[in-house]
C-alpha angles and dihedrals in degrees: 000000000000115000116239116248117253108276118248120266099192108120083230105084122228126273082234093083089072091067100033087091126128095280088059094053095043085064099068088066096075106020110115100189114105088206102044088043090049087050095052094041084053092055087054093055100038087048096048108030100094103054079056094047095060099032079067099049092043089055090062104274123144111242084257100055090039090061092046090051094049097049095040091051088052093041088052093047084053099056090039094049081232087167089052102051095047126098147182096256086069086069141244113007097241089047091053096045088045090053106049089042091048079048093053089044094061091044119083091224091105087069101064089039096057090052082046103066126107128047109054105351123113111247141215120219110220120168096208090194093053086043094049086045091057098043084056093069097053117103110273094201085072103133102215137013085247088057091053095045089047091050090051094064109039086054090052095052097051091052099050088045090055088045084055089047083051095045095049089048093045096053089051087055095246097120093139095058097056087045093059090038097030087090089052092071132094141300106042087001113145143185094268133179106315092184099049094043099054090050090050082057094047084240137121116267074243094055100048091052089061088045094048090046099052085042092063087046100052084049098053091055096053090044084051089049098045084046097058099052090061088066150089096217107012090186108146100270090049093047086043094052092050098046088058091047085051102046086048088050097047094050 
């Protein structure tokens, strides 16, 4: 059984978010492949670890504890094929994910998985200093360890769509427009210099409003996509209604 590579401690999340939806989960119900079953599983982990990670220290965890948590919840999804067994009926991806770890928190189970590592079991990488850096850096008027966690990932979503959106332009050879829009973008995106902007792209002020404005678009659809995919019914009024929660989170 193959060990899982150390999750990445870079405060930028990994493009890999974007994929760990409920398709991606629903695999793992008929792949027979150990390998492949164990890469997707370890996409999972490395994608979610770290909204986990700061709903338990804002719960009142020591850095520690938290990383313990955190590693014994997704040790114990991994024996009990939780991923597996989950489906979209249970609701949006984040609120299943919360619940069942909220649900591990309050069970003593944590304690005889942390004297159990080591030997055979697959392990979870977790670098407790670079957690604790990142969690720093979060916001400490958050009301409740729910709201933290909310905002994570919505921050989180709204970065990896917008490294889709890069990739895509990147493999059309049109890096150097994303670099100019990518700013333009949520969160934190604002009205910039028009002017400047078009002449840093050699265009009219005319033409970079058509290109903005396609740019957005072109956004939007791959956020929608991305959306849907985190829910039980993504019909129109349910997409539309997460995306709102996400863009207040993500403020």
């Amino acid at each position: 059984m193959a060990a899982f590579l150390p999750v990445p401690a870079e405060p930028a999340p990994s493009p890999r978010f974007l994929t760990t939806r409920w398709s991606l989960v629903s695999s793992l119900r008929h792949e027979p492949d150990e390998a492949r079953r164990d890469a997707v599983l370890a996409q999972l982990c490395r994608a979610y670890w770290f909204p986990l990670y700061g709903y338990a220290r804002r719960s009142g965890q020591p850095p520690h504890d938290a990383e313990d948590f955190t590693q014994a919840f997704f040790m114990r999804a991994l024996r009990n094929d939780l991923f597996a067994k989950a489906n979209r009926e249970q609701g949006r991806m984040r609120t299943f994910l919360l619940t069942a770890f909220q649900r591990f928190m309050r069970d003593e189970f944590e304690k005889n998985t942390a004297a159990k590592r080591g030997g055979r079991e697959r392990t979870l990488s977790l670098d407790a200093m670079e957690a604790e850096q990142r969690y720093q850096c979060e916001p400490h008027d958050i009301a409740t360890p729910e709201d933290l966690y909310n905002r994570r990932w919505a921050r989180d979503f709204f970065a990896t769509v917008k490294e889709r959106l890069r990739r895509e332009f990147a493999t059309e050879g049109k890096a150097a427009v994303f670099a100019v829009l990518g700013s333009w973008l949520p969160p934190g995106g604002s009205e910039g210099d028009h002017a400047a902007a078009a002449a840093e792209l050699g265009v009219t002020d005319g033409n970079f409003r058509v290109l903005l404005q396609r740019f957005r678009k072109r956004y939007r659809a791959l956020f929608k996509e991305a959306v849907a995919d985190t829910l039980e019914s993504p019909d129109e009024e349910q997409v539309n209604a997460e995306i709102r929660e996400l863009i207040r989170f993500g403020a």
